[in-house]
N, C-alpha and C positions, 0 to 999 in steps of 0.2 A: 529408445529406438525410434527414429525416424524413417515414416516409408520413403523410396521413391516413387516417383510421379506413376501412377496408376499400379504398388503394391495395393494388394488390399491384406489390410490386418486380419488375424484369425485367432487372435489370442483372448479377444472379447465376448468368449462365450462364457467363462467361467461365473459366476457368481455366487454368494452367499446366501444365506436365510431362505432355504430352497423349498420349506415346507408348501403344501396348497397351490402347487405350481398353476394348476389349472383356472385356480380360484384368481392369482394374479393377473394371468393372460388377459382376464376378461377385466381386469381394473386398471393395466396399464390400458387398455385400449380405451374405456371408458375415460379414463384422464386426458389420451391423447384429444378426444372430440371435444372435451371440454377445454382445453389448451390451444384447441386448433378454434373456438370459438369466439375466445378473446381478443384473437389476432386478426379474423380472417378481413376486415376492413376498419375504416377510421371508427364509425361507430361503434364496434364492440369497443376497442381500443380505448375508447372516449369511456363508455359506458363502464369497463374495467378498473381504471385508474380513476375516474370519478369519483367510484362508490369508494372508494379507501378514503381521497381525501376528505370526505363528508366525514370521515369518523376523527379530524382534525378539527382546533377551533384556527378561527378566521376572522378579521378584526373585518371584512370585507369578503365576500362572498365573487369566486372568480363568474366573469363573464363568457369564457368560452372556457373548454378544457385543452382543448390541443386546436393551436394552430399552425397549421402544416401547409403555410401561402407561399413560402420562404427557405425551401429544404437549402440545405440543409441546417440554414439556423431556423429549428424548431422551437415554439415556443408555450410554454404550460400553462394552465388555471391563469390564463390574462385577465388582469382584471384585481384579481384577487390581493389581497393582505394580511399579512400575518408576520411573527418576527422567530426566529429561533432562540430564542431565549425568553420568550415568552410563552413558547411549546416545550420547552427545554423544564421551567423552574413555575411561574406563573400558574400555567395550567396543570400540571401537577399538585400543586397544592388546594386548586381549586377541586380539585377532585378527591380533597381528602388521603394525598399523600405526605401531608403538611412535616411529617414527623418517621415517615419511611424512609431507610438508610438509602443513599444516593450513591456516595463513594465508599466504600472501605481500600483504602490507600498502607501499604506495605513499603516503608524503605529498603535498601539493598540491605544495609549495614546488620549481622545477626550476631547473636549473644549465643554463644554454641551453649555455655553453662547453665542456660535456662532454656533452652531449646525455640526461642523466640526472634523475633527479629526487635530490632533497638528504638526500631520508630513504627509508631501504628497509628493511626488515622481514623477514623469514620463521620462521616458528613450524613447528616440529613436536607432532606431538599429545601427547610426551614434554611439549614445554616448555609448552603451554598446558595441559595437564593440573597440572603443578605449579604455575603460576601461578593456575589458579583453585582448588587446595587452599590456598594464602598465604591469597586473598583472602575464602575460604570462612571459615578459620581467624580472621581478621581481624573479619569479622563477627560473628559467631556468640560466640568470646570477648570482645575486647575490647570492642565495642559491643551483645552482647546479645539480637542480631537473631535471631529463633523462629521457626521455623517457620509458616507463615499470616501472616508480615508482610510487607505492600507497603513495598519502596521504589521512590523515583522517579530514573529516570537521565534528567540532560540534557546529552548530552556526542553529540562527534560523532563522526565516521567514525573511530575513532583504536583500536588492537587491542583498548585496554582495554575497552570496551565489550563487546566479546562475552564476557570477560573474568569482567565484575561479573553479566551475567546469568547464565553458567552456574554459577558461586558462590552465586548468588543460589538456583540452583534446587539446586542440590546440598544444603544447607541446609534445604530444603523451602521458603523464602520464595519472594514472588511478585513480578515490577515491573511497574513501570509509566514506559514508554520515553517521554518527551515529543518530538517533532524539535525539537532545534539553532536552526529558523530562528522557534518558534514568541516571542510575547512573553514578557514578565513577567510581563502579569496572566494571560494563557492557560496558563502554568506554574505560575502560584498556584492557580488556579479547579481546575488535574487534580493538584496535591499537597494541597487540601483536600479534594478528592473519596475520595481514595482513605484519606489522615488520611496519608499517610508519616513517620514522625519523622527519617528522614535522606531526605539527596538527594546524590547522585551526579553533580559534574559536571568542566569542566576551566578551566584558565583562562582561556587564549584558543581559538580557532579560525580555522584558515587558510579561506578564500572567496575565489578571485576574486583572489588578490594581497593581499587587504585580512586583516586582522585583527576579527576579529570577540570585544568584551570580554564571555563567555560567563559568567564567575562574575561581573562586573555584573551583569546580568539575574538570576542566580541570588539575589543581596541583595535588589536590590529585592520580586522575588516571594516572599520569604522576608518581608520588611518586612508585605506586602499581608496574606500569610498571618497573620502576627502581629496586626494589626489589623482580622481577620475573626476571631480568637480559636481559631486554630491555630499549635501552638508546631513549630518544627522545629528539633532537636537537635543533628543535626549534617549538617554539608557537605562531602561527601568533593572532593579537588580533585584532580583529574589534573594535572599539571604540563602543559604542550604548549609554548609559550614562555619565553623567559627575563625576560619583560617583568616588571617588580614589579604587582602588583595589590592593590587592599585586599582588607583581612583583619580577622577577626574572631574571639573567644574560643570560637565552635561551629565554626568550621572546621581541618580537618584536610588535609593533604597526604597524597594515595594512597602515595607513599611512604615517610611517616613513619608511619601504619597499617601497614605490611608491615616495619618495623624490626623487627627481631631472630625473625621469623619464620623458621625455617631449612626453606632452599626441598626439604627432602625432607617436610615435613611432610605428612600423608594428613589428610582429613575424608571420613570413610564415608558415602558417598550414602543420604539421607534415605530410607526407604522409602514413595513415593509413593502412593496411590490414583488409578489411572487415574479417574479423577472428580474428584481433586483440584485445585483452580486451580494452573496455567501461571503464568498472564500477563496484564496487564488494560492494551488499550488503547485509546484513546480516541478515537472516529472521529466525522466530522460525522454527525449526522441531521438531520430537519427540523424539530429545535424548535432552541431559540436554544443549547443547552446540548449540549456534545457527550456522547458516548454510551459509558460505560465495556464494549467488548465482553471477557467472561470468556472463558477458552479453558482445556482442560481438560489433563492431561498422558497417558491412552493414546492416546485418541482421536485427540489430533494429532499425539503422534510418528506413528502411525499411517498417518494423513494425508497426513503430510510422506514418509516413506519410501517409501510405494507411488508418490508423482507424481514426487520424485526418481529414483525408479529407472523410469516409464513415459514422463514427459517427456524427462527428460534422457539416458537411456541411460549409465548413467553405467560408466565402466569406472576401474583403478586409475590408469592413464596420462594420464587428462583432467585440465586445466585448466580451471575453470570459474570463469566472471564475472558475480556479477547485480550490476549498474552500476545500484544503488538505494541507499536510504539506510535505515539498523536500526530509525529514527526512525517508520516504517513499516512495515504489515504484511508486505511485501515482504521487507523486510531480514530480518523475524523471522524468516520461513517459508524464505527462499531464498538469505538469507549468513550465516545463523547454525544456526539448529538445523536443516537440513534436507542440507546440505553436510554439516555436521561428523558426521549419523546415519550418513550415507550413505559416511563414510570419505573425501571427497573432499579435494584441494588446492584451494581456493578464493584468487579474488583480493578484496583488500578496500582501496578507492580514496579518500581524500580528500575529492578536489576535483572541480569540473565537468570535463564530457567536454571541453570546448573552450578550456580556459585551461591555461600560456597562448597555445596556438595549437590551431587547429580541428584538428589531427591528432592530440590527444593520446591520447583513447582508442584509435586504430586504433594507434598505436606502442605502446600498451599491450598492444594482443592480437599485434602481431609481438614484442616485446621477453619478452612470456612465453608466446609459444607459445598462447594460448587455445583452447582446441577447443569451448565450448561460451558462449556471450552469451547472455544475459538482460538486454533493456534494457527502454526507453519509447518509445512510438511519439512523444513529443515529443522527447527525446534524436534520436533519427533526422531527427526534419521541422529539424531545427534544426543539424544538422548536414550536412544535404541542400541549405543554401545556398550552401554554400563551394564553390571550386572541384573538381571530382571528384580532381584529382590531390593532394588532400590525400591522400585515403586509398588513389590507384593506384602512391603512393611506396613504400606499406609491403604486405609479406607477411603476407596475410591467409588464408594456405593450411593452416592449422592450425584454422578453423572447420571444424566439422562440421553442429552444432546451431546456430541462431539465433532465439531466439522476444523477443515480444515482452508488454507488461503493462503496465498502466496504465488505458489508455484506448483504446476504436475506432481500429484502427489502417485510416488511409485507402490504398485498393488502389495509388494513388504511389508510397507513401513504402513498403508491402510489396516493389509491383515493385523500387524502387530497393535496398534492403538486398538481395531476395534475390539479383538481380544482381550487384550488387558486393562485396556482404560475402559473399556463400554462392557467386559464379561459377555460379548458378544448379543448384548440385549440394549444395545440401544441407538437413537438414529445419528448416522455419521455420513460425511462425502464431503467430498474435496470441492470446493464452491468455487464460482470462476466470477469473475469482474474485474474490473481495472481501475486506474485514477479517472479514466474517463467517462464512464457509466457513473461514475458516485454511490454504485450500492450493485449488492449481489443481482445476477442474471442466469444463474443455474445452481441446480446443489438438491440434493434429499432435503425433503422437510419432514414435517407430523404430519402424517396424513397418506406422504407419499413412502417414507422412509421405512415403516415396516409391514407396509403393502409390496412396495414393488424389491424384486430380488435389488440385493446391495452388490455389486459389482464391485472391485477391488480396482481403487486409479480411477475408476469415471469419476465426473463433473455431474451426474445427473440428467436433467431433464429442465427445459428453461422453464422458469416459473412462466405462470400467467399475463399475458399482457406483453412480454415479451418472446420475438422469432427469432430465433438461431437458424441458421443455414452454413452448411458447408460446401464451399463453391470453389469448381478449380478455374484454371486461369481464364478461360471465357464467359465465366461469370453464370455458367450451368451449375448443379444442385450435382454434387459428388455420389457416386452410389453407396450405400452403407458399407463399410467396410475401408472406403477410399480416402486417404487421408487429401485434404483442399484447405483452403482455407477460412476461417471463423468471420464471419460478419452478422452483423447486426440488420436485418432487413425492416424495423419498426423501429420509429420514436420510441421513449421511455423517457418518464420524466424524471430521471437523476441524471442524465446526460449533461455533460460539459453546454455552455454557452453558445462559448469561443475561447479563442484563445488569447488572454491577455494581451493586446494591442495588437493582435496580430490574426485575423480572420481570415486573410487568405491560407497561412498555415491551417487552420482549423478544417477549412474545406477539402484539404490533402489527402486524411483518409476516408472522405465521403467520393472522391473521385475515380476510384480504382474500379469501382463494378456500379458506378454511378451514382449521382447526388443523394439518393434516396436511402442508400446502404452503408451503412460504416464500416468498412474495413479495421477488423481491431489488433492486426499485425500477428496473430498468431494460426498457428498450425493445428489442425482439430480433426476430427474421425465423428461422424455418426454410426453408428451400427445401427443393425438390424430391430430393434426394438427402441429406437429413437434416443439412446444415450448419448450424451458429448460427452467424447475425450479430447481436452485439450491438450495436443503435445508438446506446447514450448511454442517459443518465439521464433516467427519467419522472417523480420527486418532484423537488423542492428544494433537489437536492443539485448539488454544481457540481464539477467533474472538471477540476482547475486543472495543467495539468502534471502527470498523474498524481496530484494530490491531492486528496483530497475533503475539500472544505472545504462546511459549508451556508448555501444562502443566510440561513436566520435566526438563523444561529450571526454573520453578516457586519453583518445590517441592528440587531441588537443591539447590538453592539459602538459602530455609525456615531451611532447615536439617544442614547446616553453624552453625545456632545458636546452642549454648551449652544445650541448653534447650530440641532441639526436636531429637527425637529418629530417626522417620520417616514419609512422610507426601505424602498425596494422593490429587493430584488438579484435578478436574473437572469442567465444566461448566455450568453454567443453564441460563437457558433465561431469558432474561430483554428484557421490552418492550420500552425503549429506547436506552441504551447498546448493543443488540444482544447477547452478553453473559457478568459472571459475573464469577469472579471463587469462587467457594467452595474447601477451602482446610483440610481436614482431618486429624488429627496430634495427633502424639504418641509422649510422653514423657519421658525423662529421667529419673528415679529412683532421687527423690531428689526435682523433679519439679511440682507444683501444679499448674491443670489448676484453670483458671478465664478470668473475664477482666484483668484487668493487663497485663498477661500475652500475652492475644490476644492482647493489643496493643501494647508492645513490641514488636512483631512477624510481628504485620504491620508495625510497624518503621522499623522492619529489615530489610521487602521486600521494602520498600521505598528507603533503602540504596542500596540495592543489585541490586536489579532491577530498581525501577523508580517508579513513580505515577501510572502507565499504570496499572499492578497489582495489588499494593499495596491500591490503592482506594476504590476499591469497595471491595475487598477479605474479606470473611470471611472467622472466624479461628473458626473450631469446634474442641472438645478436644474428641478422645475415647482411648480403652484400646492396638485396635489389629485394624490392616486393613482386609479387604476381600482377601485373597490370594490364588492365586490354590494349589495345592499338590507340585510342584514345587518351589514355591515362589514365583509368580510373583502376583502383584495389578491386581485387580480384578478392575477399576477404570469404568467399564459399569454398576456394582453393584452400585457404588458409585454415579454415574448418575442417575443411575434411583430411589434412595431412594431422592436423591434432585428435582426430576421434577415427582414424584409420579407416574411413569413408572413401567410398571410390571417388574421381577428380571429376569424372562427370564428363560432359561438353568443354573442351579445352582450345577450340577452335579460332576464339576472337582472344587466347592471350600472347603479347607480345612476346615475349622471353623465356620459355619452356625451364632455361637455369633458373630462376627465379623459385620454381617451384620446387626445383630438386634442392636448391641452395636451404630455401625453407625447412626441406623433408629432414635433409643432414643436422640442423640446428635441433630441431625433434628428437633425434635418433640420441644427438650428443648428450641431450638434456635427459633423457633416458638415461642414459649409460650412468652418468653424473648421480642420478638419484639413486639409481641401484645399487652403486658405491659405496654412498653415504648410508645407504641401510645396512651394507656390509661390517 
């Protein structure tokens, strides 16, 4: 539910864990002062984020903590040096974790007869340590690779991945992680982007029971590349099956790169510039063309360390699971560099939670003991259909922690996890950040989490160090209850750069309520007692399973084909998806809608883009789009005829049939489904 401009919500009174009410009152207020204390100028600010990083090693010691000469490119710990994989594996062992489990790694593929799964893994920071000195070694001599170069990984859930990045960074090089489900051409378009002359992938990949041919895709987007007049040199190949694949004269086998490498070999971590590029990943925005976000290396170890250690509570004894993918900023922040800073054993999974039966992740947290999850509130709605004694089979008594990421997680599918997966005794909430923060900015932790009442759907409370504010269109503080918009009104050191070659974009959403304020494109509520409710996305961006994909990143892609004219993406709610795109589409003279056609359209988005779209998208056929006098998509029109929302202000649209033409496409596609259930 989405208010209009000046509803106020009322449904955010309820909460959980109601015992000592009085005794609360008096400790959320006491937190607020101390929250409002870290913020309230540069120096606490300073003073805040400082004292975290001292509890980091530093091969150089920063000269300032935050310089803010430059808004909106802010910049962290100047001065300073350190490498992430050297915070990663190094210092960890220096600390006597030399021989403590790092990965325990799960393949999809399970043996139902033994009740196991086929492939099992476990890494100590010993062994992954020397594996990412091979692979550092590997790079750096035989193929060359220098410090400041991007390469591109598109490989899936499988150890080596964490593997190539921390090599990667060791080295001083930077990557660029594409997801596994994305296409060929969307794999071309972010390895010309970046220029990478190698690519990192494997051969196949397990999904689902099925095989997925992963160094396919990787030719052909290499092909595209080639005939957009970018050469790429070489193809590193992870082996994952035994299947033959074709091959080529630029590719190599990850383990014939690692021949004759002897596995005591050391490569001395690069000495980084906290200022230096991380990592560059590619996230929708709301032009057709996704958006290279830079991330910096103190800033975000930084970042990562202070929320792993205020989120998660992390102690040496925990088990910890973020059931996400690396392909994602997720993965970056929360199964890769923010586990391994933090010393932890981390789980690292495959395959989907529910193949090949709905119990598989919950036997995963009895069979290792889990004490802390990190999921998707669509993981949960989607495994909230099966029968409950899926998961009341297994011992789930080793949770402690349970949060959740992705998307608005709805107060249901809260209640139901905290119940069954926490026995309503442990700390949980829906955590908010983006690719652009590089690490959580709200959410219950230890401390706050069975102090203050647990409210069912909120985001919490921002952590320390950072201001949340929700502000409507003139850039004034919304009254509790008013839904406005979410911005960011403090620096934070895991914040984005810039953007990949591109810093006037970067300055975009610093613009909107001024340079000083980040506009983070979503819709939010404070109430009365200072919680944030983020309620979804206010641009163009569509929140697909936890994936932001944008709509004009989708109706670009769709308008390729020879068929359509022009085509309008929107999204609507799914109560396990969190959205679903609806795409609108005008035809070429010559072309008749149908089925047929719509499945052709989703074949195309499947090629063009990937699964992620292409799955769930429906294709409705009309004559004309909603467009104002000017020209431009009316696509809020086009929203609210899908989620039966009122039209609103309709005053600057050209063509009033446009919108009824729409409503008729809705109605029919209705009818259609109703049929097909019949």
């Amino acid at each position: 539910m989405v208010a209009e401009k000046g509803e106020i919500y009322d449904e955010f009174e309820e909460h959980i864990v109601p015992p000592s009410w009085e005794e609360r009152i008096w400790r959320i207020k006491d937190y607020k002062e101390f929250h409002d204390s870290t913020v309230k100028d540069k120096e606490a600010i300073e003073r805040w984020w400082g004292g975290w990083a001292e509890k980091l090693s530093w091969f150089k010691n920063w000269e300032k903590v935050l310089d803010d000469s430059n808004p909106p490119f802010y910049r962290w710990f100047v001065g300073g040096e350190t490498n992430l994989s050297y915070l990663c594996l190094d210092w960890q062992i220096e600390q006597g974790r030399k021989n403590k489990l790092a990965f325990i790694w799960e393949g999809e593929p399970f043996d139902d007869t033994i009740g196991r799964p086929k492939e099992l893994k476990k890494c100590t920071y010993y062994d992954l340590y020397r594996r990412v000195n091979r692979i550092a070694y590997a790079l750096r001599e035989k193929l060359g690779v220098k410090k400041g170069e991007i390469l591109t990984f598109y490989l899936p859930m499988i150890p080596e991945l964490p593997q190539y990045m921390l090599a990667t960074q060791r080295i001083g090089a930077s990557h660029s992680i594409v997801y596994s489900g994305f296409s060929s051409l969307a794999l071309a378009e972010r390895i010309i982007a970046v220029g990478s002359r190698i690519v990192v992938t494997a051969d196949e990949l397990y999904r689902r029971g099925k095989i997925v041919p992963l160094k396919e895709i990787v030719d052909d987007a290499i092909e595209i590349c080639e005939k957009r007049g970018h050469r790429v040199e070489r193809a590193i190949v992870v082996k994952r099956t035994d299947r033959s694949i074709p091959w080529n004269s630029r590719d190599i086998w990850h383990h014939e790169l690692l021949r004759r490498i002897t596995e005591n070999v050391r490569v001395e971590p690069e000495r980084m510039g906290s200022e230096d590029m991380s990592f560059i990943l590619y996230t929708s925005g709301t032009t057709s063309m996704p958006k290279g976000v830079q991330h910096s290396v103190g800033g975000y170890a930084v970042g990562l360390y202070t929320t792993m250690k205020l989120i998660f509570d992390l102690t040496d004894d925990d088990v910890y699971w973020c059931a996400a993918d690396v392909g994602w900023i997720t993965g970056h922040s929360y199964i890769v560099y923010g586990p391994l800073m933090t010393g932890t054993t981390a789980l690292m999974y495959e395959g989907a939670p529910d193949y090949p039966r709905p119990d598989r992740l919950w036997h995963m947290v009895e069979r290792f003991g889990v004490s802390i999850l990190y999921t998707s509130p669509t993981a949960i709605r989607s495994l909230m259909k099966f029968p409950l004694e899926n998961l009341k089979r297994h011992d789930l008594s080793t949770l402690r922690i349970v949060h959740t990421v992705g998307e608005p997680i709805n107060p249901e599918a809260f209640r139901w996890y905290f119940k069954n997966l926490g026995r309503e005794d442990v700390v949980a909430s829906s955590t908010w950040w983006m690719t652009e923060t590089g690490h959580i900015m709200t959410g219950h932790f230890p401390g706050l989490g069975k102090i203050f009442p647990l409210k069912p759907g909120t985001n919490g409370y921002p952590i320390p160090g950072v201001k949340l504010e929700v502000l409507d269109e003139s850039g004034n503080p919304c009254k509790p209850g008013v839904r406005g918009y979410l911005v960011l009104a403090t620096p934070w050191p895991g914040m984005l750069m810039t953007l990949y070659k591109d810093p006037e974009g970067y300055a975009v959403p610093w613009s909107k309520f001024g340079k000083s304020v980040f506009y983070t494109g979503d819709y939010a509520v404070k109430d009365k007692d200072g919680y944030i409710w983020v309620l979804g996305r206010a641009d163009d961006v569509l929140k697909i399973a936890g994936h932001r994909i944008g709509s004009a990143e989708i109706e670009s892609s769709l308008v390729l084909n020879p068929a359509v004219a022009e085509a309008a993406c929107v999204g609507r709610p799914d109560e396990v998806k969190g959205e679903v795109p609806y795409i609108f589409t005008t035809l070429k003279q010559g072309f008749k809608p149908g089925p047929d056609l719509g499945a052709e359209l989703k074949a195309h988005l499947r090629k063009t883009i990937g699964p992620i779209a292409a799955s769930d998208a429906t294709i409705l056929f009309t004559d004309r789009l909603p467009k104002t006098r000017s020209g431009k998509i009316m696509r809020r029109l086009l929203k609210a005829v899908v989620t039966g929302a009122s039209l609103g202000d309709i005053t600057t649209l050209e063509d009033e049939r446009a919108v009824e033409e729409a409503q008729k496409a809705y109605e029919h596609l209705r009818e259609v489904m109703a049929n097909e259930k019949r």
